[in-house]
N, C-alpha and C positions, 0 to 999 in steps of 0.2 A: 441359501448357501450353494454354491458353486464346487463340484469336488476338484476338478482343475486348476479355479481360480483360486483356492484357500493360500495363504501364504502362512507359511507357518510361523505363529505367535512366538518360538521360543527359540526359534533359528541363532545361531551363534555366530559373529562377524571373525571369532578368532581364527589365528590359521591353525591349518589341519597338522595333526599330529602326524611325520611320514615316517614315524618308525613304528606306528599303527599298520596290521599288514594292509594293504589294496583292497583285498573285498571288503572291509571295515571302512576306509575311507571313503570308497568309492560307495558305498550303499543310500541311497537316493534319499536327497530331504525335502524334496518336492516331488509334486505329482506329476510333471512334463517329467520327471526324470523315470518313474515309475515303467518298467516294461512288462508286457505278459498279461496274463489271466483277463483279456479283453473278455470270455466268456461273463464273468462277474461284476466286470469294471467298465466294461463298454459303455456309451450313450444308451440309459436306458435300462442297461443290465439291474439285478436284484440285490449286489453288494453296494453299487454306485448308489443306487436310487436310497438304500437305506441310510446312505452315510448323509447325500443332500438331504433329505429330508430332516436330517440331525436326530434320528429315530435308531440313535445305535443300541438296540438291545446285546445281551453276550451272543457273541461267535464262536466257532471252533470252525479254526482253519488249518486245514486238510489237504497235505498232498506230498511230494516228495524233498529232498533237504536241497537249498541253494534255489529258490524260487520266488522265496521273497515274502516267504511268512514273518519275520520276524518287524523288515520295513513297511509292510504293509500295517501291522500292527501300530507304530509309531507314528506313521501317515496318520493314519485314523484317529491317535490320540491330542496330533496336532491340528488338524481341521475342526473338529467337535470341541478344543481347549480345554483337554483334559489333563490332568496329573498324571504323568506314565509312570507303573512303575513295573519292574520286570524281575518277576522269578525262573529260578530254573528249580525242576523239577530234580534234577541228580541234587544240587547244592541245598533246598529249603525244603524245612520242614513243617509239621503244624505249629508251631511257636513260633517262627517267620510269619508264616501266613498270618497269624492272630494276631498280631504286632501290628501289620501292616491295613489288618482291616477297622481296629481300632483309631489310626488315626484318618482311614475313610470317611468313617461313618461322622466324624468332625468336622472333617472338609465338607462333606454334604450339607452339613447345617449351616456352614458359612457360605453357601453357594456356587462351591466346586467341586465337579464331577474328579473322578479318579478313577481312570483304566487298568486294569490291570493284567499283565499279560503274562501267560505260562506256558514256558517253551516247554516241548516236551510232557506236554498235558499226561500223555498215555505212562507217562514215568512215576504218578503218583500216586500211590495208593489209594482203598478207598474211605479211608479215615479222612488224609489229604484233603479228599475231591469234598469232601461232605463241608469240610472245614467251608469254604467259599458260599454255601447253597444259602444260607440264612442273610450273607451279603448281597446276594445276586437278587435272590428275590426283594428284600427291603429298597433296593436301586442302591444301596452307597457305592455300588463300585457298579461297571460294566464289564465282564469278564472277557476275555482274549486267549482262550487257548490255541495253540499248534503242534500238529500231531503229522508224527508221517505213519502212524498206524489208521488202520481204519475204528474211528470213533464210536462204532458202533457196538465195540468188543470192549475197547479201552478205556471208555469216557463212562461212568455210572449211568445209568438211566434217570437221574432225578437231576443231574445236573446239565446233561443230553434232553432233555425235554423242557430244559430254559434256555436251552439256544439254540443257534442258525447255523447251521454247519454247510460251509461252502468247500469245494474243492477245488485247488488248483492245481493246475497242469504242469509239467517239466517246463522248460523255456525250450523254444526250436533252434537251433544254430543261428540261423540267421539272426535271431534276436542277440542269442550271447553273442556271434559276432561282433556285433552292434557297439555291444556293452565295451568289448574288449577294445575295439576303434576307441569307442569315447573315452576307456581311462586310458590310453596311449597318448591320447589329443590333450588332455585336462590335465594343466600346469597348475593348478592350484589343490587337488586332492590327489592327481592320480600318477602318471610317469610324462605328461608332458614337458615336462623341462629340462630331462633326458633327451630328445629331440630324436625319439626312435621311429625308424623306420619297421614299416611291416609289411609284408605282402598279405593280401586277401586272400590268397589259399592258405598261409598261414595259419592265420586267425580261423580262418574255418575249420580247419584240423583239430587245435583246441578245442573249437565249440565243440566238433563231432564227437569227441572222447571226454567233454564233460559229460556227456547223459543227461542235458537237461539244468544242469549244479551250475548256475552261475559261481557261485563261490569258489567252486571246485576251478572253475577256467580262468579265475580270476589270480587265486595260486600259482595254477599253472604257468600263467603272464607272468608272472613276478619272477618265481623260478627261473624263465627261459631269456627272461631280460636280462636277468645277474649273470646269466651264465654266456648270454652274448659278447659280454664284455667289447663292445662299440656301437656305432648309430645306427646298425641293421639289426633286426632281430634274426638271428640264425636259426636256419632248418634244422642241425645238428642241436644245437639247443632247445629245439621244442622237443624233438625226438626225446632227450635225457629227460624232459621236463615230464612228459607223457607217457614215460619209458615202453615207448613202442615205436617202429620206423615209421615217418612222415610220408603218406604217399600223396604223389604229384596229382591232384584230381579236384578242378574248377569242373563244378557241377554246369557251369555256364558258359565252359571253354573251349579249348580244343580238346584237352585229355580228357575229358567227360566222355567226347564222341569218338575217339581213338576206343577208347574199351569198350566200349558199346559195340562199335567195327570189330573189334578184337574178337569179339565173342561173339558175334552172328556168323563171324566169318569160318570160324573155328568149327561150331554148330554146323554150320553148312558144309565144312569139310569131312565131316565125319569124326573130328579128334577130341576125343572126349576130355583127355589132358589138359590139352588148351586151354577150352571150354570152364572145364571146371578152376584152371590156374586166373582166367579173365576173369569169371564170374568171383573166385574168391579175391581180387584184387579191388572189384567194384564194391563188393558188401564189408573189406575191411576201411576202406576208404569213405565208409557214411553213405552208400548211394543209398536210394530211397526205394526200399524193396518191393513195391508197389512199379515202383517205373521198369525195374528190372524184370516184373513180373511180365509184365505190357511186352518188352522187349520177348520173352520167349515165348508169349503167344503167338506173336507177329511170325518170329521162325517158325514154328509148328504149322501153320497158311501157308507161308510163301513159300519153306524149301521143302516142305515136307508133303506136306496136301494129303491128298488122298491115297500115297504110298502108305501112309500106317494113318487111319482116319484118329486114332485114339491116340495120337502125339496131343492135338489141340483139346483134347480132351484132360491127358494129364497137365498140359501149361494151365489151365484154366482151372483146374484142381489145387493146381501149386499156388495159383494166384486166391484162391481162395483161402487155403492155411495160412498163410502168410498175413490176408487179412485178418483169420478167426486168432492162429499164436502170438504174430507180432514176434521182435527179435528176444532172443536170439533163436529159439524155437523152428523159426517158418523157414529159416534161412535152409535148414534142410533141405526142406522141401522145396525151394530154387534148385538147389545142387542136385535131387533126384530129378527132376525135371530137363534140366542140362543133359543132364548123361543119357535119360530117353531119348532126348530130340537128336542126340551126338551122334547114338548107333542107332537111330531110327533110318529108314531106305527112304531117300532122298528123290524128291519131284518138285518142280515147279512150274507142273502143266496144269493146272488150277489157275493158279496167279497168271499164267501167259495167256489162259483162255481169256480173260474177262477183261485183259490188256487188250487182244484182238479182238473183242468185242466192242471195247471203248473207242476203236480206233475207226473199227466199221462206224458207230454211231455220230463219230466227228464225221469222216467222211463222206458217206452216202445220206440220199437222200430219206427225210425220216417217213418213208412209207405208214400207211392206213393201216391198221391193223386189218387182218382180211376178215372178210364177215362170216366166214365159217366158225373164227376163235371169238365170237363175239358174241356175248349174253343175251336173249332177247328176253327181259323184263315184261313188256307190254307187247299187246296183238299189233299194235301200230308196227311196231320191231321188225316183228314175226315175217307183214306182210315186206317188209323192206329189205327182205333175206338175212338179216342180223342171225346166225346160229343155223344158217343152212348149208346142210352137207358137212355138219360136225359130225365125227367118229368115237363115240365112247368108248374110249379104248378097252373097260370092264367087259364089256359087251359082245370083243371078238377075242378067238382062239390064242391063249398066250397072253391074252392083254395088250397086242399087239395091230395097229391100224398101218396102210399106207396115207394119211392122211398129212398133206405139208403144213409144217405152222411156222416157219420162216417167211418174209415177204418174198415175192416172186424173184425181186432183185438178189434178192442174197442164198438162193433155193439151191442145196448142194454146199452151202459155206460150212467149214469144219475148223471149230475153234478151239476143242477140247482135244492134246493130244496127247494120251496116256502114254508114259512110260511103260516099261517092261519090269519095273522094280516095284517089290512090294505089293499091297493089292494091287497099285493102280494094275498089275502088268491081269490079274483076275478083271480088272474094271473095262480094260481094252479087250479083252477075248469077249466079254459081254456087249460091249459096242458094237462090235464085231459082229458078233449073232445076230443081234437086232438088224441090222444094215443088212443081212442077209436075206433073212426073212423077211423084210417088208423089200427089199427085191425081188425076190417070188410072186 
């Protein structure tokens, strides 16, 4: 068995109900339609391989809401040609549940399996949970719970140690994106026949302020349709629909790179306002706080350097929190890092030096390194002058040689030139010393 190729046995040719909301309609009844949780469902993966093998013992699946526990559930019970039947844990009881395993345990003896799926697993008691445990183990049923609690707290231990607990992941934008394109496109379940127009930063908007919730973004479509009232879907429309203002921000466009400019530029100005009004315009707009991190390292090198050494210090701190909190948490700790690098004393004679060293290296000839800077490993070396006339600089007064390690062509070349701001202007008075003394 094939998990992509399975066509589902009980698929219905009738037309869709459209005063069913959108995320109902649109919720996938094949597996090309399936998005997300490639971890478990990938070629190979541990939930794929269990469903081909046709080895579906119970599951509990685990993760956040609008992700695609419920469809996933109904996939599975249509590939394996199982009887689905679905409780909810606020609505059913143990007199539901006994009813229903009663007529399992029948179906088994004629030859048909029966799934049974419990949203909201972590909602039911543990009389409830026990009620299932004598089915589960007998095989009449295959059990299906979903939990957005962690199963570990919620789920009984006897009935947690007869199943597989997978977890999935939020969906990325990109994918709801996706989603949201396709029910706009699909004239037979979803708002294709409408003949709505979207922009793609649109769509992405939504996805950003579902968190993850297909379902949630799938609402929110529907909402901002009704509310467009013609063949374009309106900015002001998604806005009401996500009741927050819509900002202008193509991760792959110009205004991507506009505030990105905005706020190095700002940073490098010294205006901490800016800085922080850019930076909060990039993290309300979904930027990816990881890349923004990257972004204030790079400031901290090039305008800053070695005028405050402990700027790239703190970006790199900040890049760190961010990885260990994630949002909303790390976001802080972007904005403390902004505001260092903002009244941080400003240099970019670091970054100039190693441009006018790049530049030497393009154009002059790439000289021998001299054999005074040269290791001599072996006596062979030794005798070929490899490491003679080296100066240990440990060895003299100060730690201090007249010894050139420049090639001859370039002897006197000065690439590093320190500001007056900040340490560097301590880094230049020590330049300074040294050049003197080894003029002596």
């Amino acid at each position: 068995m094939s998990l992509f190729d399975a066509a589902p046995p009980n698929a219905s040719d009738a037309q869709p109900d459209k005063t069913r909301p959108l995320a109902d309609r649109m919720r996938p009844d094949k597996w090309e339609e399936f998005v997300g949780q490639e971890h478990i469902l990938g070629p190979g993966k541990p939930l794929r391989a269990q469903i081909e093998r046709g080895d579906m013992g119970s599951i509990i699946l685990w993760g956040p809401p609008g992700v695609g526990k419920t469809t996933l559930a109904r996939l599975i019970a249509r590939v394996s040609h199982s009887d689905f039947v679905s409780f909810s844990a606020v609505l059913s009881g143990i007199k539901e549940v006994k009813a229903v395993m009663v007529d399992a345990e029948r179906s088994r003896r004629l030859g048909r399996r029966t799934l049974v799926f419990v949203d909201e697993i972590h909602r039911f008691n543990k009389a409830q949970q026990d009620a299932f445990l004598p089915y589960v183990e007998r095989g009449d049923i295959t059990l299906i719970g979903a939990t957005t609690e962690n199963p570990s707290f919620e789920v009984i231990s006897a009935l947690l140690s007869r199943s597989k607990v997978y977890a999935l992941g939020a969906l990325s934008a990109r994918e709801i994106a996706g989603l949201l394109r396709r029910a706009l496109e699909d004239r037979e379940r979803g708002l294709g026949d409408l003949g709505i127009e979207a922009e793609d930063s649109l769509l992405q908007q939504i996805a950003i302020f579902a968190g993850g919730d297909a379902r949630s973004a799938y609402n929110t479509l529907e909402a901002a349709v009704a509310a467009s009232g013609g063949a374009r879907l309106a900015s002001q429309a998604v806005e009401d629909a996500i009741q927050r203002k819509v900002l202008l921000y193509d991760k792959a466009g110009e205004e991507h790179y506009n505030l990105v400019s905005a706020l190095h530029k700002s940073v490098r100005s010294s205006d901490v306002d800016a800085a922080l009004y850019w930076l909060g315009r990039m993290i309300e707009a979904g930027e990816d706080r990881l890349y923004i991190a990257r972004r204030l390292i790079r400031m901290a090198i090039e305008d800053i350097g070695l005028a405050d050494p402990r700027a790239l210090e703190q970006a790199v701190a900040a890049m760190q929190a961010v990885h260990f909190l994630g949002i909303p948490e790390g976001d802080q700790a972007l904005a403390q890092a902004a505001i260092y690098l903002s009244v941080a004393p400003k240099s970019d004679a670091a970054y100039q030096a190693l441009n006018r060293v790049r530049q030497d290296v393009a154009q002059t000839m790439a000289e021998p390194v001299p054999l005074h800077l040269r290791n001599a490993p072996t006596a062979a070396m030794k005798e070929w002058g490899y490491g003679e006339g080296y100066q240990h600089a440990h060895h003299f007064e100060r730690a201090l040689t007249d010894m050139a390690c420049l090639p001859p062509s370039l002897e006197g070349r000065r690439y590093y030139l320190p500001t007056d701001r900040g340490i560097e202007k301590r880094i230049a008075e020590r330049i300074e010393e040294i050049r003197k003394a080894r003029g002596k």
